[in-house]
DSSP file (Angstrom, degrees, kcal/mol; ACC not computed):
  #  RESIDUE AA STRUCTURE BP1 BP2  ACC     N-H-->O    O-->H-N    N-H-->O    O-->H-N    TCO  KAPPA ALPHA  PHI   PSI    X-CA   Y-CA   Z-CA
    1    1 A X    >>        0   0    0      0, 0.0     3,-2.0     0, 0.0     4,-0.5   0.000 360.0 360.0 360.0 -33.5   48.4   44.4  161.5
    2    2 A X  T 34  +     0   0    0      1,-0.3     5,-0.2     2,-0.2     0, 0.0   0.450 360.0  66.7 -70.2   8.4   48.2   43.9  157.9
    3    3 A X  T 34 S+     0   0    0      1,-0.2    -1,-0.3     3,-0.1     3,-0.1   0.315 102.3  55.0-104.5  16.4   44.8   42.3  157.7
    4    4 A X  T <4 S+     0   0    0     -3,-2.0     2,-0.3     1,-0.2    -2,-0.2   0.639 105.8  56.8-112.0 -21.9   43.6   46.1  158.9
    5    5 A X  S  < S-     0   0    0     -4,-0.5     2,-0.4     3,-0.0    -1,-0.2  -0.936  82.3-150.0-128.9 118.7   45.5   47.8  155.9
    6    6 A X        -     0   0    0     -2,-0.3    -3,-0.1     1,-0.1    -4,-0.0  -0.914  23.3-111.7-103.0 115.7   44.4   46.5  152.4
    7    7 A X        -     0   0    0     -2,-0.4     2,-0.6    -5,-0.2    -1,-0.1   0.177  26.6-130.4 -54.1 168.3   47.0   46.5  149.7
    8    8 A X        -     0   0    0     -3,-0.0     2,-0.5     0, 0.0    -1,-0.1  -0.923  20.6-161.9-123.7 144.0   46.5   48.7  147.1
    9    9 A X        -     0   0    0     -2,-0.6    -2,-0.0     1,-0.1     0, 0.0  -0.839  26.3-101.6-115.4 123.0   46.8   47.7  143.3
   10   10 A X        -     0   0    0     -2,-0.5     2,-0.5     1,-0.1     3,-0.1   0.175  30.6-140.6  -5.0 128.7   47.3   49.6  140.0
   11   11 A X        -     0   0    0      1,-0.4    -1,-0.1     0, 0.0     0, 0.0  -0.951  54.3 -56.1-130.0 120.9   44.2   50.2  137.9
   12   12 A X  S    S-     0   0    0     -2,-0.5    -1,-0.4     1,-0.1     2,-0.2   0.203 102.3  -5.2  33.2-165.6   44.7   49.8  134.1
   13   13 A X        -     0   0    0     -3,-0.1    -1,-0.1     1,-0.1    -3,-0.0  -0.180  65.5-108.1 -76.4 126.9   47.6   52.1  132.5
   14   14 A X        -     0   0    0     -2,-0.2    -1,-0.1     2,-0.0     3,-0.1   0.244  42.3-121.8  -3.3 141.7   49.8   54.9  133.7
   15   15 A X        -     0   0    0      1,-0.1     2,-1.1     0, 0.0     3,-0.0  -0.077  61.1 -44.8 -78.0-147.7   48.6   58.6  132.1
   16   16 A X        -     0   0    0      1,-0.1     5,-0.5     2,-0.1    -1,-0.1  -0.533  63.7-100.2-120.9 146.5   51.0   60.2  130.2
   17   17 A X    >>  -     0   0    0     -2,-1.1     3,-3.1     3,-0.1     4,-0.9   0.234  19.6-136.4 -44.9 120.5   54.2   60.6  130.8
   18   18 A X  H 3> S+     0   0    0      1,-0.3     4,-1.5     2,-0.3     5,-0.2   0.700 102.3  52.8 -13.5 -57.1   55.7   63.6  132.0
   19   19 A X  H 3> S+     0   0    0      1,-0.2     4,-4.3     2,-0.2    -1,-0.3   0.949 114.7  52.5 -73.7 -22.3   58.7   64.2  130.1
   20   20 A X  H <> S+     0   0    0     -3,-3.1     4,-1.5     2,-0.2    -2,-0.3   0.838 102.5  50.7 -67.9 -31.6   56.1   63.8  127.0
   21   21 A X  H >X S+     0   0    0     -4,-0.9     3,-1.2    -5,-0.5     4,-1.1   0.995 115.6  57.9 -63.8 -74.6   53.3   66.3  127.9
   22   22 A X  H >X S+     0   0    0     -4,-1.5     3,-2.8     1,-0.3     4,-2.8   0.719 105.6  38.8  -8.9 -82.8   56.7   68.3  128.2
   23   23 A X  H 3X S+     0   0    0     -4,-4.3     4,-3.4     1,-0.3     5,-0.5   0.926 120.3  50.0 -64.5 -29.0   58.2   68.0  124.8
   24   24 A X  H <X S+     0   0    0     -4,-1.5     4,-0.5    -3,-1.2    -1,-0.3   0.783 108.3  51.9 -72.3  -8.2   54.7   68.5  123.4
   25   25 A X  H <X S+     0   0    0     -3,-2.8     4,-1.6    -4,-1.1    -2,-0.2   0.806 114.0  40.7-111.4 -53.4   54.2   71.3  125.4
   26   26 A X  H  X S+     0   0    0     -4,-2.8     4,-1.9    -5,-0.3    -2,-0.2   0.895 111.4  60.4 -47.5 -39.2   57.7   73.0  124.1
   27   27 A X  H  X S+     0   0    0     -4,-3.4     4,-1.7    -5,-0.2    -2,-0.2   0.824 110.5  41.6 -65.7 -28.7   56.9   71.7  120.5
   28   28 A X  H  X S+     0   0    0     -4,-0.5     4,-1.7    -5,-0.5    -1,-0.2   0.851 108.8  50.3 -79.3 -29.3   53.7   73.8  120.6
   29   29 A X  H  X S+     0   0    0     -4,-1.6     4,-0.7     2,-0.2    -2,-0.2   0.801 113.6  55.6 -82.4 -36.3   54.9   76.9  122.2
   30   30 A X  H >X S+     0   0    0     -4,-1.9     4,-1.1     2,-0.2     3,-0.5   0.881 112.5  46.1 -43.8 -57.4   58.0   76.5  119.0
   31   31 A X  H 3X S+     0   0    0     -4,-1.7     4,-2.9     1,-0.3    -2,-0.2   0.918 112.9  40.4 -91.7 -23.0   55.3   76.4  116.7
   32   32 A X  H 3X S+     0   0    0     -4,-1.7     4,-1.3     2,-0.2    -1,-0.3   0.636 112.6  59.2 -81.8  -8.0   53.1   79.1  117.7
   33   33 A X  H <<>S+     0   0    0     -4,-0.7     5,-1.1    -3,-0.5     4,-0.4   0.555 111.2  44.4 -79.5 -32.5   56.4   81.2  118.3
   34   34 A X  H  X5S+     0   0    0     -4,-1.1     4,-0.9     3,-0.3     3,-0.4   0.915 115.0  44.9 -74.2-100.9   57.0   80.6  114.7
   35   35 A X  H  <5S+     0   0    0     -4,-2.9     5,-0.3     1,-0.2    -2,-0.2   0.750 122.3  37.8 -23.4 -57.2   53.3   81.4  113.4
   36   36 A X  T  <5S+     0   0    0     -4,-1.3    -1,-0.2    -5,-0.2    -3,-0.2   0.893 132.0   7.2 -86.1 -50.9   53.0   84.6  115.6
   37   37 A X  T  >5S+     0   0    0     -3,-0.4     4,-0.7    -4,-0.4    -3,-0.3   0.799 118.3  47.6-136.8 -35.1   56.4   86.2  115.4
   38   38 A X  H  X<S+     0   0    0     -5,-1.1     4,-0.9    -4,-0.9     3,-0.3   0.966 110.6  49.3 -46.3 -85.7   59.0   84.9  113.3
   39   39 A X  H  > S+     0   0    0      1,-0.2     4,-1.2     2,-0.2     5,-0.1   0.478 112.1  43.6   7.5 -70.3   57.2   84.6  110.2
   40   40 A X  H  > S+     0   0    0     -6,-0.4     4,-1.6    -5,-0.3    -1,-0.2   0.843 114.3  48.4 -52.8 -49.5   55.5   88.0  110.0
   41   41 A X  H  X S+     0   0    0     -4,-0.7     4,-1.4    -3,-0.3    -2,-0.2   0.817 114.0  44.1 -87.4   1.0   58.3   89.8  110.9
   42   42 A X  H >X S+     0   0    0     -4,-0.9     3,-1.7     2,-0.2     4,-1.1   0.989 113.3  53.6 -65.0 -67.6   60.7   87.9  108.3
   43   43 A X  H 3X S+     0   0    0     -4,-1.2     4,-1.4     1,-0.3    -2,-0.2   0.691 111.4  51.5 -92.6 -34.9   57.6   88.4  105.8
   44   44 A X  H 3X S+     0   0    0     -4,-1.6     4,-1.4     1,-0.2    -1,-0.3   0.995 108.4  52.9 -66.3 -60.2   58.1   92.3  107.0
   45   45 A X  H <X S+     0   0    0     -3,-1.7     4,-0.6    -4,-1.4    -2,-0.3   0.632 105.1  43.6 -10.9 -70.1   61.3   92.2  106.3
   46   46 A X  H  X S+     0   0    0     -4,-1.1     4,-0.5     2,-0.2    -1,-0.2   0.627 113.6  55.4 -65.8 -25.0   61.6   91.0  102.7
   47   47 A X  H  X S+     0   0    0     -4,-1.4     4,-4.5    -3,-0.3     3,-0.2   0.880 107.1  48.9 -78.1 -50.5   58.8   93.4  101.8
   48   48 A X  H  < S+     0   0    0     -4,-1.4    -2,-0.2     1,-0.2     4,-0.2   0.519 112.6  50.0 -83.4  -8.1   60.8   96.5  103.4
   49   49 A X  H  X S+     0   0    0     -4,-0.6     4,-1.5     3,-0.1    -1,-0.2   0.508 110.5  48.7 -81.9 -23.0   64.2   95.3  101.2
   50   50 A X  H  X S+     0   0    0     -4,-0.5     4,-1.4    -3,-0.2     5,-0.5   0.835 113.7  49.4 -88.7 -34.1   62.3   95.0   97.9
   51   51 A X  H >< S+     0   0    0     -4,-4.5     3,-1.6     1,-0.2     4,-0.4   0.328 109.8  46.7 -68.9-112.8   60.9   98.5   98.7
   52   52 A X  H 34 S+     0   0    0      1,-0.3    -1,-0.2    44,-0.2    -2,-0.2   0.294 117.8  43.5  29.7 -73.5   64.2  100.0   99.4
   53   53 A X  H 3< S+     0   0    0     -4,-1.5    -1,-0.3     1,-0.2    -2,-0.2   0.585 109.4  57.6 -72.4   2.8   66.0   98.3   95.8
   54   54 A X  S << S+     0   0    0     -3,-1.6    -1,-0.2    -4,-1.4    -2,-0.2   0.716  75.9 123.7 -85.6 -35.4   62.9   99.3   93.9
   55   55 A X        +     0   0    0     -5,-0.5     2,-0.3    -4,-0.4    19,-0.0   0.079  41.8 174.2  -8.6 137.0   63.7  103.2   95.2
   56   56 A X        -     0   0    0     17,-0.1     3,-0.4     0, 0.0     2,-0.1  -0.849  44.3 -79.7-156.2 154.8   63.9  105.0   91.3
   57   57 A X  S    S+     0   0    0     -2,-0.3    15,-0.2     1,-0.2    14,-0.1  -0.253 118.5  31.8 -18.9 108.6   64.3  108.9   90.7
   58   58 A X  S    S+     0   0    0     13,-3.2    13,-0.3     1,-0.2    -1,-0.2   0.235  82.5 145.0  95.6 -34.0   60.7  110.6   91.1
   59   59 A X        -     0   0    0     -3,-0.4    12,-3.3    11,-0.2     2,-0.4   0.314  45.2-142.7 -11.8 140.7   59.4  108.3   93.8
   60   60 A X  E     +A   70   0A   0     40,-0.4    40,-1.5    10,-0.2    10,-0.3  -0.932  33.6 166.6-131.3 137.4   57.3  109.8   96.3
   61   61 A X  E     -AB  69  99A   0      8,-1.0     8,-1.6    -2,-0.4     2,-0.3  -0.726  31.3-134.5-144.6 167.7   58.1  108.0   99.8
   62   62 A X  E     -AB  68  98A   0     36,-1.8    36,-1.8     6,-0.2    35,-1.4  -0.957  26.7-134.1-116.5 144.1   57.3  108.7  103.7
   63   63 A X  E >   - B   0  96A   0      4,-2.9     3,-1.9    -2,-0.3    33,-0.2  -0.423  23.6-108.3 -76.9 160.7   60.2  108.4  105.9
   64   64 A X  T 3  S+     0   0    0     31,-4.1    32,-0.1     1,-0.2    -1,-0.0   0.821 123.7  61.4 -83.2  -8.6   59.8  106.3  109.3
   65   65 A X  T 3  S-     0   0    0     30,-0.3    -1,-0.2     2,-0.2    31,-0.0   0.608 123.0-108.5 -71.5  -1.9   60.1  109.8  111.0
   66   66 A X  S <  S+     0   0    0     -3,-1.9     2,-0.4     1,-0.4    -2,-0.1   0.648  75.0 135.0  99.1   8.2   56.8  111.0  109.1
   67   67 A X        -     0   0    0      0, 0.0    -4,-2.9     0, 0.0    -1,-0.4  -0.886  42.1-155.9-124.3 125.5   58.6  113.5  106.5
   68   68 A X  E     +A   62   0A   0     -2,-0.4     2,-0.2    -6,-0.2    -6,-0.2  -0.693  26.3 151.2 -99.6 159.7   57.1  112.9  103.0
   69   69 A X  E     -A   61   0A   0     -8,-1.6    -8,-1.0    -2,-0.2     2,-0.4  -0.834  42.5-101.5-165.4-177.4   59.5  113.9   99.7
   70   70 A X  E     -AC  60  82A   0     12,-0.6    12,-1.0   -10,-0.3     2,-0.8  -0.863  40.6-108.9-114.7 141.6   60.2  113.1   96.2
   71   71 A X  E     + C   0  81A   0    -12,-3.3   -13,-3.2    -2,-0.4    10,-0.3  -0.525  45.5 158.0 -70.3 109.3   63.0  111.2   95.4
   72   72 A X  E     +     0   0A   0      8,-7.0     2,-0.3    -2,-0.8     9,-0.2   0.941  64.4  13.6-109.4 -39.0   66.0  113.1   93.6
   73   73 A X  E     - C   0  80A   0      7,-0.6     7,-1.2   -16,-0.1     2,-0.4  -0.904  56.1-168.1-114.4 157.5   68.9  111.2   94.1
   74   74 A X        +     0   0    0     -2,-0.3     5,-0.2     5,-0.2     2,-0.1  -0.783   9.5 166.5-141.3  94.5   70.0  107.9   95.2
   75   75 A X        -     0   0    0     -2,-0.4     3,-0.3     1,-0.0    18,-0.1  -0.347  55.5 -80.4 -86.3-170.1   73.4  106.2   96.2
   76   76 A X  S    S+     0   0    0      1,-0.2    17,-0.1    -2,-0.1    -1,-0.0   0.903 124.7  19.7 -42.5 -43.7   74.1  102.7   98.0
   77   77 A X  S    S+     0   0    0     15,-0.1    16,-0.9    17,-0.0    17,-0.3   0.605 119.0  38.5-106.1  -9.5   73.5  104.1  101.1
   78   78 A X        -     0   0    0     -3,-0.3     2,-0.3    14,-0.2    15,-0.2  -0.404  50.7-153.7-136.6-165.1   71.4  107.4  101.3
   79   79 A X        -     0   0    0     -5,-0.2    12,-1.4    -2,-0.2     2,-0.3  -0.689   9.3-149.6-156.9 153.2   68.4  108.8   99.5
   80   80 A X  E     -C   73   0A   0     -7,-1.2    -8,-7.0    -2,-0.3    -7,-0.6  -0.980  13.2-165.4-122.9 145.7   67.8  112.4   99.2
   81   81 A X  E     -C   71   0A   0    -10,-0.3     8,-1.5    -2,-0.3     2,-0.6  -0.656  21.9-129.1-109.4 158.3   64.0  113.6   99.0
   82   82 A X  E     +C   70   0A   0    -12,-1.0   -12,-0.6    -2,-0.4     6,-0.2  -0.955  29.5 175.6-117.0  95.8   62.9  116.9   97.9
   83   83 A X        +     0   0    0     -2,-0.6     2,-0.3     1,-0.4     5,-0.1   0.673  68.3   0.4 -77.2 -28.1   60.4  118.3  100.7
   84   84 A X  S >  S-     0   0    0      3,-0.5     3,-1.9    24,-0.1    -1,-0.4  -0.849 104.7 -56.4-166.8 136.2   59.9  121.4   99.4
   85   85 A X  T 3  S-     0   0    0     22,-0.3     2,-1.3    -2,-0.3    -2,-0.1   0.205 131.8  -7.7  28.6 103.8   60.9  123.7   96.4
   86   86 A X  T 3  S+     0   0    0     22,-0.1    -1,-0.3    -3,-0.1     2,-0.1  -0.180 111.6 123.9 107.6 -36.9   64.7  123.8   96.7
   87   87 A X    <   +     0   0    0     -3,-1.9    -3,-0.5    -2,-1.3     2,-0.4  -0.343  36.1 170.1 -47.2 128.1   64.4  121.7  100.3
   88   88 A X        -     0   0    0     -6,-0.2    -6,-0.2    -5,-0.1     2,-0.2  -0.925  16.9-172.0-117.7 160.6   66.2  118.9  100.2
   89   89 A X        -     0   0    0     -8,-1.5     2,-0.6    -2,-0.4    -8,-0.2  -0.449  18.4-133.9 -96.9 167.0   67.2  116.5  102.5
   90   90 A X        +     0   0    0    -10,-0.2     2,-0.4    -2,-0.2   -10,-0.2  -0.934  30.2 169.5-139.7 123.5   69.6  113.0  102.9
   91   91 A X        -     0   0    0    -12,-1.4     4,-0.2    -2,-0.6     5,-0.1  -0.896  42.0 -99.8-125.3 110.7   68.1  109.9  104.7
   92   92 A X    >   -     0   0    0     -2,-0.4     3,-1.2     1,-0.2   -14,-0.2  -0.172  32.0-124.7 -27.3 130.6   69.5  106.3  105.0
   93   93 A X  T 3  S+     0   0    0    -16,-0.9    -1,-0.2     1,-0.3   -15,-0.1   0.154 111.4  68.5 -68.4   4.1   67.7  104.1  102.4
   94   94 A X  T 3  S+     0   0    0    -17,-0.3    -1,-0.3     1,-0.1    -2,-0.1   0.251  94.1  59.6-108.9  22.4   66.7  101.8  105.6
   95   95 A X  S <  S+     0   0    0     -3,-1.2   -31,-4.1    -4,-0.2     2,-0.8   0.304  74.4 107.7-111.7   8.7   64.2  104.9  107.0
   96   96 A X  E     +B   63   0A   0    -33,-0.2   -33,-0.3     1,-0.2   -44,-0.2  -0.732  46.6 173.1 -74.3 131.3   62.4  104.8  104.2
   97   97 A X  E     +     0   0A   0    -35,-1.4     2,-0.3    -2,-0.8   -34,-0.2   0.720  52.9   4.7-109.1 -12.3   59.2  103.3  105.3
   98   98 A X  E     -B   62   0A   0    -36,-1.8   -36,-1.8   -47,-0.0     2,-0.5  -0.937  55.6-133.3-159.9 148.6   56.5  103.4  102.5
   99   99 A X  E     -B   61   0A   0     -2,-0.3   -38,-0.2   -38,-0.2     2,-0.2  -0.841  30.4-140.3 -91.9 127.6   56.3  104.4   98.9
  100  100 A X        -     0   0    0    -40,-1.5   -40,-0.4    -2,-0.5     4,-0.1  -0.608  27.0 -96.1-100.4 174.8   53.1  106.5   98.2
  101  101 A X    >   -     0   0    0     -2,-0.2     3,-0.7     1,-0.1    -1,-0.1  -0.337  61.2 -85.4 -79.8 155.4   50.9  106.2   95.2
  102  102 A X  T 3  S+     0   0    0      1,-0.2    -1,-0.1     2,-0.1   -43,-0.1  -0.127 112.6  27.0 -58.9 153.4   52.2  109.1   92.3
  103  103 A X  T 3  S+     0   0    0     -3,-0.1    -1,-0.2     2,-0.1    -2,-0.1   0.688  82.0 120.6  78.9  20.8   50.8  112.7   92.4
  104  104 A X  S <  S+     0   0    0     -3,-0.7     2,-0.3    -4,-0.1     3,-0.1   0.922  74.1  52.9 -73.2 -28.9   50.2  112.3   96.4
  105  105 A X        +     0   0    0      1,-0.2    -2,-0.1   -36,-0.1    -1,-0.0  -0.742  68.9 165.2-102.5 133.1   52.8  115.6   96.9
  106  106 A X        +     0   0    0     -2,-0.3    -1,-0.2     2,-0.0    -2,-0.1   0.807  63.9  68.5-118.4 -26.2   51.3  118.2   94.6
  107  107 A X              0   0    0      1,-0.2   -22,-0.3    -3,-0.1    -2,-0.0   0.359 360.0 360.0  44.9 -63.8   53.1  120.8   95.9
  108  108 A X              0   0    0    -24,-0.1    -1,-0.2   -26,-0.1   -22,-0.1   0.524 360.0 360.0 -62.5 360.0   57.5  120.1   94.7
C-alpha cells in the first residue's frame, strides 16, 4: 500500500514563527498606541498646567463651560473672573481652558 502513497518532504525553511509575528504584532500596536494617544494627550496636559500657573491678575480667559472673564483674583485652588461690570464669578483653576489674546473683552 505504500508504493500508492508518496511520502511527502519539507521544502526549504519553516515561515515565521508564530509566537514572533505575535510579539511583533503587539510591539507595533504599543508603539502606535504611544504615537496616537499617549503622547498627545500628555503633551495636552503639560500645556494645560503651564496655562493654569501662568494665570496673573487681568488675564482674559474662556472657561471649559464657554463663559469668557477677566481675571480678578486668584488662590490655590479657584479663580474668579469678572463677566460683566460688578459680575463676578469663582471657577476651579482646572476649568480654565484657554487664555485669550488682551483687549478681546472690551466691554468689563
Amino acid at each position: 500500500m505504500s508504493f500508492l502513497i508518496s511520502p511527502a518532504y519539507a521544502e526549504g525553511a519553516a515561515g515565521m514563527d508564530p509566537g514572533m509575528f505575535n510579539m511583533l504584532f503587539l510591539v507595533g500596536f504599543a508603539l502606535i498606541f504611544y504615537f496616537f494617544l499617549w503622547r498627545p494627550q500628555s503633551k495636552r496636559a503639560k500645556e494645560h498646567k503651564a496655562l493654569i500657573n501662568g494665570l496673573a491678575k487681568g488675564d482674559e480667559v474662556i472657561t471649559a463651560g464657554g463663559i469668557i472673564g477677566k481675571v480678578t483674583r486668584l488662590t490655590d485652588a479657584y479663580v474668579v473672573l469678572e463677566v460683566s461690570n460688578g459680575v463676578e464669578l469663582k471657577f476651579q483653576k482646572a476649568h480654565v481652558a484657554a487664555e485669550l489674546p488682551k483687549g478681546t473683552i472690551k466691554d468689563i
